[in-house]
N, C-alpha and C positions, 0 to 999 in steps of 0.2 A: 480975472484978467487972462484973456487968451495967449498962448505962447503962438512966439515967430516960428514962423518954417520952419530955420535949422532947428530950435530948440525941438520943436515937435520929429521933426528928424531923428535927432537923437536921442529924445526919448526911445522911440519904436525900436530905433537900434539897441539901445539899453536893456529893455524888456527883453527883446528877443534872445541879445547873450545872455541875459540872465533866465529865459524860459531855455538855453540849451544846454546851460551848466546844468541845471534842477534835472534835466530830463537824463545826461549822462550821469549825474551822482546816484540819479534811480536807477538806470542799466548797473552802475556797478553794485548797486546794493543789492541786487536782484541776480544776478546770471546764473546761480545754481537753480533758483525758479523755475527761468524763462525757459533753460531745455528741460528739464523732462518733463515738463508741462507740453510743451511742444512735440514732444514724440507721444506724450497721452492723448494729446488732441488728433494729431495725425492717425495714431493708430486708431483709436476711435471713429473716425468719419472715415476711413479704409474701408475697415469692419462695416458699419453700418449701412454705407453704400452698396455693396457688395452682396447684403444681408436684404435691403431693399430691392435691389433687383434683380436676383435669380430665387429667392428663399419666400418672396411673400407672394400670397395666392390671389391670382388677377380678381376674386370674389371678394375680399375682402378689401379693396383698393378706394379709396374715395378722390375725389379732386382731380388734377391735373397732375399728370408724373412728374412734370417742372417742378414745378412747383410743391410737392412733395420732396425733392431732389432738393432742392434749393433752402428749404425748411430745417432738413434734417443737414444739411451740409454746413450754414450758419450755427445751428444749436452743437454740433461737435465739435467745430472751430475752432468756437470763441474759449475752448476750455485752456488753451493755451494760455487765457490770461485768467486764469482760475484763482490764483494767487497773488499776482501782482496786480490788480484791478478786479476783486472777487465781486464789486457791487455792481459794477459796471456788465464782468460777465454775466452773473443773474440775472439781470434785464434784458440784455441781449436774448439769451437762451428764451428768457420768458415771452420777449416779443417775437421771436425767428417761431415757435410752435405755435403762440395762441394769433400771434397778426394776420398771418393769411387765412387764418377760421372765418374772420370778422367779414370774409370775403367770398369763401366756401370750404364746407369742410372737407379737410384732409382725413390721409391715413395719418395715426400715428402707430409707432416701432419700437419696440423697447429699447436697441441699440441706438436709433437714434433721435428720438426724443424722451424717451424716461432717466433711461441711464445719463443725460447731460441734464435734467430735472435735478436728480438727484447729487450728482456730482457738481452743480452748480450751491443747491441747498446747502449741502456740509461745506463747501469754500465760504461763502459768503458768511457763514455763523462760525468759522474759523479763523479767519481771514481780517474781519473787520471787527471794528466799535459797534456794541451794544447798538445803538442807533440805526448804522446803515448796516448791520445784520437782521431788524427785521422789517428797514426795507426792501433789501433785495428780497426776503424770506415772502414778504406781500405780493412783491413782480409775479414769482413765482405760482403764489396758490390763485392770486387772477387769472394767471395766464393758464393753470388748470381749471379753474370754474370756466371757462373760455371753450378750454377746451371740452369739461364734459357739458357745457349746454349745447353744443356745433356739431359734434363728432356723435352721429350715431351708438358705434360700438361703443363708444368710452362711457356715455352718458349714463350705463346702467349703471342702478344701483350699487350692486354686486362688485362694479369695479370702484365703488367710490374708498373703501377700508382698504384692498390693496395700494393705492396710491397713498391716500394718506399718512397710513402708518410708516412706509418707510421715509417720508420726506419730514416727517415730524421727528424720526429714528435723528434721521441725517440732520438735519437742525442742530438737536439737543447734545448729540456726541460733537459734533464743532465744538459747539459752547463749551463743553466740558473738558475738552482739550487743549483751549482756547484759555481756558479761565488755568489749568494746570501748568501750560504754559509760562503765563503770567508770573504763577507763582515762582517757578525754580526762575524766573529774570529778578524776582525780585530779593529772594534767596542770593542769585548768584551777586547782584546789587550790594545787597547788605552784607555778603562775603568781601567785596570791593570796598565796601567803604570801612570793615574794621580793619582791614589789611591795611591800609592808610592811614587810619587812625594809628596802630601798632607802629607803622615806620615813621610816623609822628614823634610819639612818644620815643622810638630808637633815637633821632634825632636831637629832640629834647636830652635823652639822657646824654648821649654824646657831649651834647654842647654843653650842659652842668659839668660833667665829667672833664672834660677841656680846662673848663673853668674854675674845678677844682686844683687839677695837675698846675697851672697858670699860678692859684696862690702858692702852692709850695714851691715850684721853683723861684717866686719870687721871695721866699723865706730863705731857703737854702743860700741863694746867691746874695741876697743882700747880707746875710752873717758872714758869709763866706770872706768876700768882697770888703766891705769892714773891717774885719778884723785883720784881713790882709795889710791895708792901707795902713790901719794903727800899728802893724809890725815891722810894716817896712817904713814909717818914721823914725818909728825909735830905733832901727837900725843906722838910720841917717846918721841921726843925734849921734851914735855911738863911735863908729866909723873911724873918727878925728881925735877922738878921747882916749877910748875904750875898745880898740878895734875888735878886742879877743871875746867883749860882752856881746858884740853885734851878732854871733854865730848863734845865738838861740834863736833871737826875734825872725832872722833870715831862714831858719830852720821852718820855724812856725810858720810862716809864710808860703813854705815848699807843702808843709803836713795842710793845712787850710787849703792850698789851691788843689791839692792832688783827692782831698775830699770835695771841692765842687766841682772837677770833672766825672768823678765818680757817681756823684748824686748826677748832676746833670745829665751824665748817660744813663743811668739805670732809670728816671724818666723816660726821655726821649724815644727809648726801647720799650718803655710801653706805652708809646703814641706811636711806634710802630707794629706792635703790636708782639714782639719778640720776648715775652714774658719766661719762654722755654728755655731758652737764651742765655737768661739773667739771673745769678744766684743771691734772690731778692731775700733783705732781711727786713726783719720788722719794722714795723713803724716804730717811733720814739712817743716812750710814756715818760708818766711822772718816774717814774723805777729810772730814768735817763737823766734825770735832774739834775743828779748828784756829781755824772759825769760832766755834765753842762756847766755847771758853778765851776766846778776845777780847771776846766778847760778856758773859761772867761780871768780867772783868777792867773791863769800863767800866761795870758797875751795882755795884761795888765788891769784887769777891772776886778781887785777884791769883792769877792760876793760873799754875802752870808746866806744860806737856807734854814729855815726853820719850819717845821711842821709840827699845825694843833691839829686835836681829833683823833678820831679812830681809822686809821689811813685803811682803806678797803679798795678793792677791785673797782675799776672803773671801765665801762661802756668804751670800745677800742677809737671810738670817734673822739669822745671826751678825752681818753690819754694825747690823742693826736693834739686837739685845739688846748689843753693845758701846756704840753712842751711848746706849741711852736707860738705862743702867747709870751712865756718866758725867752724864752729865743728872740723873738723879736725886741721885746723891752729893752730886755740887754743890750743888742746889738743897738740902739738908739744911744744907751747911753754913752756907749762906747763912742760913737760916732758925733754924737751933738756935744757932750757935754763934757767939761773941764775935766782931769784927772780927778776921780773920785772913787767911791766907793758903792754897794749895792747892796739891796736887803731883798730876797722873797721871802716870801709869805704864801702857804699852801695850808688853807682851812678847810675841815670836814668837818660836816654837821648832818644828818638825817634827812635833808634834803636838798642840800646842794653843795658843791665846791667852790670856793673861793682862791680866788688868786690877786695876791698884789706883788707888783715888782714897784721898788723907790730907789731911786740914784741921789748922792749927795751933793749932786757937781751943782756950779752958780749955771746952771739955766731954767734955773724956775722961772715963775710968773708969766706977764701975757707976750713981754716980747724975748731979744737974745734971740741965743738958740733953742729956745722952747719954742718958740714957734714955727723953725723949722722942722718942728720933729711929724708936722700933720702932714702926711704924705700919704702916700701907698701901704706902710707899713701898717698905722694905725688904721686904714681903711678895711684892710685885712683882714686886722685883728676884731675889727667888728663885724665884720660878715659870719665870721669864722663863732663869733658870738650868738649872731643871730639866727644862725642856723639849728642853734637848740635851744632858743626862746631863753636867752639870759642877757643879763645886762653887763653895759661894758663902759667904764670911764676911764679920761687920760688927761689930764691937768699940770697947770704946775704947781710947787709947793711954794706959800707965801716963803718960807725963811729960805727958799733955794732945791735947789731939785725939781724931780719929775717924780709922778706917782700913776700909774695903771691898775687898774683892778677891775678883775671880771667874775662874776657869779656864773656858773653854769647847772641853772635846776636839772637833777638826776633823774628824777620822773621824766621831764620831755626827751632826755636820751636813752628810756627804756626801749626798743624792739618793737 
């Protein structure tokens, strides 16, 4: 189907903006090229003019001086685009010496047809793809067979190894240039693309890292927070009764909130990055447990601990996800379930740790508040599991209660 006028109009128009974006993206890709190619070229066809007409012996002149003139002025020229159109100048040079032979032979000059021979040859096999380098490198050695069938002088034997050899020279040193090139682009390439990979992976750790700091302050605040609420109740309660009992729970209250601003800052200070700053103390292990029970035990939730086994040093990851496994259990029960009581359970065996926390309050089974207790916490607590390949359950107990238990194999938290 033929397009209408305007359409064919605007086509044409189309192409040509887009043939004049192409051709300015090529000026700007090019301009350290285009000049000093252009003062090579200029000085070149100076020289060689110059060199032609006062320096060469009226005896050795063949052809028309024009035309001599006009020969060697094109083949110096065109070296201007030596580089940014190396195939194109090869041809040129090769038709501006060998074309006007085809007519009558000329002189030729060293300045100004060997030397653009040759500085044509090494562009074009520098310059270009395998392919149109031995194109142009063909333009070339025709346009000297041309020349030494046509040109008396040239034709001897004798000059045929001077010519050859340096244009074969100039060839092969392109290529080899050409191909070293290549290489340090591909080098610098493969420099490019692990340096991205690496700020990938920075990335990546970042956002784990985020992700990590994100469950503890959801640990920290949600115990915090908790156990706050539960003291400021029983403060209520007390109040009207008992006003003189209400000064502990209120107490507790001050000590709990004054530790999650703390914790929360000394966070947030290292997602600022302020570590220097911070007189940061350890993480909480199993060695913290003990203070944990006591601490749950005076904002109201009786706990008992027990420990079987041979209690040994644990991998600084494992002490983390053991306290803050117990941490959370607790504060659930605290939070979900009826005034009751607590039991952990901390087991050692040769190859792994076991942890159970059980509450006695009435929220067992499938509804109640057992079943508000699936949230974030418990989500937590299993990531925080799965992160060294151990398993994690959280149910309720048919006669009442809640029960959590997690295994964490000590081999996959080896180093």
């Amino acid at each position: 189907m033929e397009l209408a006028a305007p359409d064919r109009a605007q086509t044409r128009v189309e192409a040509q903006a887009r043939a004049e974006s192409e051709v300015r993206a090529w000026l700007r890709r090019r301009p350290v090229a285009l000049f000093p190619d252009a003062l090579l070229a200029l000085a070149t066809t100076a020289f060689a003019q110059v060199n032609l007409v006062y320096n060469l012996d009226n005896s050795t002149r063949y052809g028309p001086m024009p035309a001599v003139v006009a020969s060697t002025l094109v083949a110096t020229s065109v070296l201007a685009l030596r580089r940014v159109a190396p195939l194109a100048a090869a041809v040129i040079v090769a038709t501006a010496i060998a074309g006007p032979m085809l007519a009558t032979p000329l002189t030729v000059t060293l300045w100004g047809d060997f030397l653009p021979i040759l500085v044509a040859t090494f562009s074009v096999a520098r310059h270009s793809k395998r392919a149109k380098a031995f194109i142009g490198t063909a333009a070339i050695v025709a346009g000297l067979v041309v020349v030494f069938l046509r040109n008396p002088e040239s034709g001897t034997v004798g000059n045929i190894p001077f010519v050859a050899v340096p244009v074969a020279a100039c060839f092969v040193g392109g290529r080899v240039l050409r191909d070293r090139a290549r290489s340090h682009s591909d080098d610098r390439a493969r420099a490019q693309q692990l340096e991205a990979e690496r700020e990938e992976a920075i990335r990546a750790a970042l956002a784990e890292e985020r992700a990590r700091i994100a469950r503890e302050l959801h640990d920290i605040v949600a115990h915090c927070v908790s156990v706050m609420v539960v003291q400021a109740g029983a403060a209520e309660d007390l109040l009207d009764r008992e006003p003189q009992k209400a000064r502990a729970p209120l107490r507790s209250v001050q000590e709990t909130g004054r530790q999650a601003v703390g914790e929360l800052g000394r966070m947030l200070g290292l997602l600022r990055g302020e570590r220097a700053q911070l007189a940061l103390k350890p993480q909480p292990g199993t060695a913290d447990l003990a203070d944990l029970v006591d601490h749950m035990a005076e904002i109201g939730l009786p706990v008992e601990l027990t420990v079987e086994g041979t209690v040994r040093p644990l991998p600084p990851g494992v002490e983390l996800t053991v306290y803050r496994i117990v941490q959370e259990a607790l504060t659930n029960a605290l939070k979900h379930a009826a005034p009751t009581t607590a039991h952990v359970g901390l087991h050692y065996d040769d190859q792994s740790v076991r942890v159970t926390v059980r509450d006695a309050g009435q929220a067992g089974g499938s509804g109640g508040v057992g079943a508000n207790r699936v949230g974030h916490g418990l989500i937590g607590m299993r990531e925080r599991i799965g992160l060294y390949g151990g398993t994690f359950e959280a149910a309720g107990r048919p006669g009442g209660g809640f029960t959590v238990t997690a295994r964490l194999p000590l081999e996959a938290a080896q180093p």
